[in-house]
C-alpha positions in Angstrom: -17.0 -8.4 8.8 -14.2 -8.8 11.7 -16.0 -8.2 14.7 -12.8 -6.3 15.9 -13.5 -4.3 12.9 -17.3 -4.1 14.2 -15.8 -2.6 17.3 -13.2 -0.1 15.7 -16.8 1.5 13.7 -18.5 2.0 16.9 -15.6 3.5 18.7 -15.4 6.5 15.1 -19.2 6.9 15.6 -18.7 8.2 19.3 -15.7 10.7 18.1 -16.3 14.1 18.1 -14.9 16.8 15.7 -13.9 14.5 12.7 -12.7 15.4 9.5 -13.5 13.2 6.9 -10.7 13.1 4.3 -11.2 11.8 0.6 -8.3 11.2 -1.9 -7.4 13.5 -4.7 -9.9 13.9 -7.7 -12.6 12.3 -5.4 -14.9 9.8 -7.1 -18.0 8.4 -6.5 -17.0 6.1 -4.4 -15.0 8.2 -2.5 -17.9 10.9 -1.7 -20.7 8.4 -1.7 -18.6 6.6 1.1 -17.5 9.8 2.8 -21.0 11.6 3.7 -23.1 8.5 4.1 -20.1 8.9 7.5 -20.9 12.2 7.9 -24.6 11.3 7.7 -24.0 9.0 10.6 -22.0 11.0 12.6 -24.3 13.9 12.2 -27.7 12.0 13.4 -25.4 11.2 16.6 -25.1 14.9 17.1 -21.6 14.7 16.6 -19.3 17.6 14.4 -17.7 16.3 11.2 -16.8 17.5 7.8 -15.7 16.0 4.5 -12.4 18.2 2.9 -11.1 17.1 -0.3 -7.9 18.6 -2.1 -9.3 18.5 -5.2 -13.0 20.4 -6.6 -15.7 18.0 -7.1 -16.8 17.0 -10.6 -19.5 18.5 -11.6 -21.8 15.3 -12.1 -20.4 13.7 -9.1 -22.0 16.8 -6.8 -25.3 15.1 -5.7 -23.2 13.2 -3.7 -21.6 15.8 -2.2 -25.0 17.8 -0.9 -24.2 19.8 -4.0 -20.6 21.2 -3.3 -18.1 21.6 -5.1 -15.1 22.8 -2.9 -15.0 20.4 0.2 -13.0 23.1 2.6 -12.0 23.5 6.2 -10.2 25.7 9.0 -11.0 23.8 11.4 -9.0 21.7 13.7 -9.9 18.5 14.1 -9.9 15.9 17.1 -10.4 12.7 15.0 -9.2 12.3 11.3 -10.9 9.6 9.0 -9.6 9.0 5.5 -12.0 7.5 3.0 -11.3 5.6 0.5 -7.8 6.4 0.4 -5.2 4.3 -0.4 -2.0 6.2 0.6 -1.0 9.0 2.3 0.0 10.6 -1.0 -3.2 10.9 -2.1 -4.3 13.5 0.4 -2.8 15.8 -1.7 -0.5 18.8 -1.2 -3.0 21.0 0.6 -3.8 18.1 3.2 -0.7 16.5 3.6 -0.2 17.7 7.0 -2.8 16.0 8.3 -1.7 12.6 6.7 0.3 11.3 9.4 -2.0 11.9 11.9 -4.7 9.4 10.6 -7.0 8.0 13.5 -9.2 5.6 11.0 -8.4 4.5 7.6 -11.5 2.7 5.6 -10.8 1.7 2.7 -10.8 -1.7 0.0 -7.7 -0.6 -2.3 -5.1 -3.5 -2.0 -2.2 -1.3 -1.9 -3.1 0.6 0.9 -0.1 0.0 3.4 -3.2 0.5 6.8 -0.9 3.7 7.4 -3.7 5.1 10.5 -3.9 4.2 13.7 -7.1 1.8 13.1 -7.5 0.1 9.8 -10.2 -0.8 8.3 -9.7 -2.7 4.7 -11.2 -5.1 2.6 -9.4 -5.8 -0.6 -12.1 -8.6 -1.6 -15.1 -5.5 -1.4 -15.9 -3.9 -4.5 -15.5 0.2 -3.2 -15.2 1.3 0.1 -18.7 2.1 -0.5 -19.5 -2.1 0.2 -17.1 -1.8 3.0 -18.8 0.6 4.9 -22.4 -1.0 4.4 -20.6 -4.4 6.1 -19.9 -1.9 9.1 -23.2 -0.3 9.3 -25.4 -3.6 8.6 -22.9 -5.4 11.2 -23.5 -3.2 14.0 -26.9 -3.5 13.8 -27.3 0.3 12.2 -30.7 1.0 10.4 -30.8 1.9 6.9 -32.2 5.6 5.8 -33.1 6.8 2.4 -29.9 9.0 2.3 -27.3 5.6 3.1 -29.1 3.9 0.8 -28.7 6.8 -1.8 -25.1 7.2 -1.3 -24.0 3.9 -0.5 -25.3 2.6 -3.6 -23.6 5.8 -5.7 -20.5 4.4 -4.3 -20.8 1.2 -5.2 -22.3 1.2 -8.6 -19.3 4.3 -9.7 -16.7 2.1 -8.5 -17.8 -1.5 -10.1 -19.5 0.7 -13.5 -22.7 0.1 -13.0 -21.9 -3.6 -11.5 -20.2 -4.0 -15.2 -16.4 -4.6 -13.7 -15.2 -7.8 -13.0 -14.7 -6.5 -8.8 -18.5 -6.9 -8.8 -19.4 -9.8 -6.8 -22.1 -11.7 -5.9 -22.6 -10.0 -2.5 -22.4 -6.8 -4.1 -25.1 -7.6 -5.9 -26.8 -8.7 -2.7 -25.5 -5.7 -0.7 -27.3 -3.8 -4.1 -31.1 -5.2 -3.2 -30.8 -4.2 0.4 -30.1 -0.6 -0.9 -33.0 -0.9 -3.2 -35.6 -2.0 -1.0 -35.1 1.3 1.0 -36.9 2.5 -2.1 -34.2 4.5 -3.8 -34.3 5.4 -7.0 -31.5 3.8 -8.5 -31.6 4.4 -12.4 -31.9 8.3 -11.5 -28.6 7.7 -9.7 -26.8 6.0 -12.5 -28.5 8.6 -15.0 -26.6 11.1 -12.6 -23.0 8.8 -12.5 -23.0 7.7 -16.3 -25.1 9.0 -18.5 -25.5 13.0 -18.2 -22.9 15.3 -20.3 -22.6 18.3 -21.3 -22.8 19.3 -25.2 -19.1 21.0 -24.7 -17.8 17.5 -22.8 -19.0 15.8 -26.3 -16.9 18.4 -28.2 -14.2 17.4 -26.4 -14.7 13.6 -26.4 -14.7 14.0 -30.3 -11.5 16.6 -30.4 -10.3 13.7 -28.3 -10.7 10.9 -30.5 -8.2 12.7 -32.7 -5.6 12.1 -30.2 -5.9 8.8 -29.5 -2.6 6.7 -30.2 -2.4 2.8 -29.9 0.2 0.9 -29.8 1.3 -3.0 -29.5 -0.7 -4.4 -32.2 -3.7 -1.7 -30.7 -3.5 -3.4 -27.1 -2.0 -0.2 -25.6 -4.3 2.7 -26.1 -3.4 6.5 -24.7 -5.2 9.9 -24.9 -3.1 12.6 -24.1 -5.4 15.8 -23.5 -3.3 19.2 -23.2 -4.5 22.5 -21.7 -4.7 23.9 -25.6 -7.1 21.3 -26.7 -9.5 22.2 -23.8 -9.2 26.0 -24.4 -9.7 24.6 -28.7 -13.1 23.5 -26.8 -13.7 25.7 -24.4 -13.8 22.6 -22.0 -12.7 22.0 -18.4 -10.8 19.7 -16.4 -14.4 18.3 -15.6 -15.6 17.9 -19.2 -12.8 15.3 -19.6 -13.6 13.2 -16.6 -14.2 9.4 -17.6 -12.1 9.4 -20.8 -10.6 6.6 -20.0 -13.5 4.9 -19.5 -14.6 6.1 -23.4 -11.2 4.6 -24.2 -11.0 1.3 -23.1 -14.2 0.6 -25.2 -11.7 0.5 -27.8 -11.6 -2.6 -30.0 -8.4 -4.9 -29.2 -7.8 -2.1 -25.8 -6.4 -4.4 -22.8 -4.4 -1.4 -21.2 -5.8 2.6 -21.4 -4.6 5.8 -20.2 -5.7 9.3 -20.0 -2.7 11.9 -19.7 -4.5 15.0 -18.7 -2.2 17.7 -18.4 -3.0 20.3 -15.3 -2.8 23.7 -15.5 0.8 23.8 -13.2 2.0 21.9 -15.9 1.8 18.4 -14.1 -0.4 15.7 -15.6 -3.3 13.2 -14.6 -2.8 10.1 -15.3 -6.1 7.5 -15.0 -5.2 3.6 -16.1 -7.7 0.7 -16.8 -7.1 -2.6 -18.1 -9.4 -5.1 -19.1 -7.4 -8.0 -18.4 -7.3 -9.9 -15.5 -3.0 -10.2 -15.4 -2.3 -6.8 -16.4 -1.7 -4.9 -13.2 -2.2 -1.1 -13.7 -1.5 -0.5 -10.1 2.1 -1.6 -10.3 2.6 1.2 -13.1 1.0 4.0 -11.3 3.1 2.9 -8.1 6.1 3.8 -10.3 5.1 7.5 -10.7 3.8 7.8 -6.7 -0.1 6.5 -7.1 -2.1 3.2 -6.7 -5.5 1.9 -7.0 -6.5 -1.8 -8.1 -5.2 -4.0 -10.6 -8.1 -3.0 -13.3 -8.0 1.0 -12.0 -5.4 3.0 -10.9 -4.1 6.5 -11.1 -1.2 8.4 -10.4 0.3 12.4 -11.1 3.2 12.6 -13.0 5.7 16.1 -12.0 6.7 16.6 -15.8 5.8 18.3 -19.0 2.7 15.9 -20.9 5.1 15.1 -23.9 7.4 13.1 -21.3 4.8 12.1 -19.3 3.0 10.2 -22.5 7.1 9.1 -23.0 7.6 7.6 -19.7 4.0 6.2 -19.0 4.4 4.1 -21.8 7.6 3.3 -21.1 6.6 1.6 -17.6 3.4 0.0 -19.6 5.5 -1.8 -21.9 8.0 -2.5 -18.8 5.0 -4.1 -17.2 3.8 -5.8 -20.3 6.8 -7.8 -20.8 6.6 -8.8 -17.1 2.9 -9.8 -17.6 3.0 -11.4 -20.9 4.8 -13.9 -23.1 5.5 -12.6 -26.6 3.4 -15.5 -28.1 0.3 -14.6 -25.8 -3.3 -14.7 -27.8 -6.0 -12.5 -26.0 -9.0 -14.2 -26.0 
C-alpha cells in the first residue's frame, strides 16, 4: 500500500456523517467492503450509513446486518463510494450525489478516480483485498466482524478463490482473516451454495433458453419478466446465472439478459479467457467491471438488447481473435 494512500484512510476514519455508497445490484464484494467501513467508522463514534440504489439479494443480506433496502434522508458531510467503478453506477436514485464524491475505493480498472481522493488498486482481487491493505497498513486491529465481511468480499468476487484475479496474496490476505477464527465455509455456504427450490425452477426453465453461438463459444440467457411470473420467481431467484452459464462446455464468453420490470434489461458478462475483454462490451452500453466480469443496463426492449449485445460480442471477438484461433 501507498503510504499517501495510508494517509488518505486515516483522514475518512476521522469524517463525520458519511454515507457509504455501493454500485447498482450490490454484490458481495461491494457490501462486504461497504460495512466492514461502517464498522470502523462506527467503533470511532462516528455517523455513517451504507445506501444502495438497488435492494439486496436475498443471500447476499448477512452482509448487509440483514437489510434489504439500504435507504437514506439524510444529508451527508462526507461521501464514500465502494467498490464503484463509475459514476453511472450509483444509479438513478443516487446520481446526485455522484459528483460530489469525497473518497472513492475501489480495484475495478476502469474506474476513471472520479472523487476527490482515490483510492484503487487494479492488481487487488475485490475492493474487499483493498480495504484489508488499508486497515492492516495503518496498524488497525482485526475483529471478528472485519474478518467476516472482509473475507465475504473477497471470496464473492474471486468465486471462492476459483477466478484467475486470485492471487497469491489473496490467498495470504485469506489466512489472516481465518485466524481471527471466522467460520469461513458457513460464509461460502451463505455466498454459493444456498437456493431456493423456486430459484432451481427457474435455473431449469432457464436452461431452455440458452442459445450459443460461434461454434458454442458465445453462450446467452435471456430471462424475460414472463418466464419468472411461468415460475413464480424474482429478480433475486435469477442472481448468478451467469455464473451457471459459463460452466458451459466450449463457453469462453456468457451473458445473462435479464429484463427489468421498466422494460430495461440486466446485462451480467463473464469470460473465461484471458484476451476476451468483457469490460470493453459493457462500456459500449454505459457499464464496466474487469476484463473476466462486467456488467452494464441496456435502455431497450430484451429482444434488441439480446440483438445488440451480441452484436458488440462478436464486434469484440473479431478484435480479440484471429479466425484460425484454437482454444486450448
Amino acid at each position: 500500500m501507498k503510504e499517501q494512500d495510508l494517509n488518505v484512510f486515516r483522514q475518512l476514519l476521522k469524517c463525520d456523517d458519511v454515507m457509504i455508497v455501493v454500485h447498482r445490484n450490490p454484490d458481495g464484494d461491494a457490501l462486504g467492503s461497504a460495512f466492514a467501513l461502517l464498522h470502523l467508522l462506527k467503533q470511532r463514534g462516528k455517523r455513517a450509513w451504507v445506501v444502495s440504489h438497488d435492494r439486496i439479494d436475498r443471500n447476499l443480506r448477512f452482509l448487509a446486518e440483514g437489510e434489504e433496502e439500504l435507504l437514506s434522508s439524510s444529508l451527508p458531510g462526507t461521501i464514500v463510494s465502494v467498490d464503484v467503478a463509475t459514476r453511472e453506477l450509483f444509479g438513478s436514485s443516487l446520481s446526485y450525489y455522484a459528483d460530489f464524491v469525497d473518497y472513492n475505493i475501489d480495484h475495478h480498472y476502469t474506474n476513471p478516480e472520479y472523487a476527490k481522493y482515490n483510492i484503487v488498486y487494479p492488481d487487488y482481487s475485490s475492493t474487499g483485498e483493498v480495504l484489508f491493505g488499508l486497515i492492516d497498513g495503518c496498524g488497525i486491529a482485526l475483529d471478528r466482524y472485519l474478518a467476516e465481511h472482509l473475507y465475504g468480499a473477497i471470496s464473492f468476487d474471486t468465486g471462492c478463490f476459483r477466478y484467475s484475479n486470485t492471487t497469491a496474496q489473496t490467498h495470504r490476505v485469506a489466512a489472516r482473516l481465518l485466524e481471527c477464527g471466522i467460520n469461513a465455509s458457513e460464509i461460502n455456504r451463505k455466498l454459493f451454495d444456498i437456493v431456493s427450490l423456486t430459484q432451481l425452477k427457474m435455473e431449469n426453465e432457464a436452461l431452455h433458453a440458452v442459445k450459443q453461438y460461434h461454434n458454442g463459444h458465445i453462450t446467452l440467457l435471456a430471462i424475460s419478466q414472463q418466464m419468472l411470473r411461468d415460475c413464480g420467481a424474482t429478480e433475486e431467484d435469477v442472481a448468478g446465472m451467469v455464473s451457471m452459464i459459463r460452466r458451459i462446455e466450449g463457453t469462453i464468453v456468457g451473458a445473462t439478459l435479464k429484463e427489468m420490470p421498466d422494460g430495461n434489461v440486466r446485462v451480467s458478462l463473464r469470460a473465461c479467457d484471458d484476451l476476451f475483454d468483457v469490460s470493453a462490451v459493457a462500456a459500449i452500453f454505459g457499464g464496466g467491471g474487469h476484463v473476466k466480469a462486467a456488467g452494464c443496463l441496456m435502455k431497450c426492449s430484451l429482444k434488441d438488447a439480446e440483438k445488440n449485445l451480441l452484436s458488440a460480442i462478436e464486434a469484440q471477438w473479431r478484435e480479440t481473435y484471429a479466425p484460425d484461433h484454437v482454444f486450448e
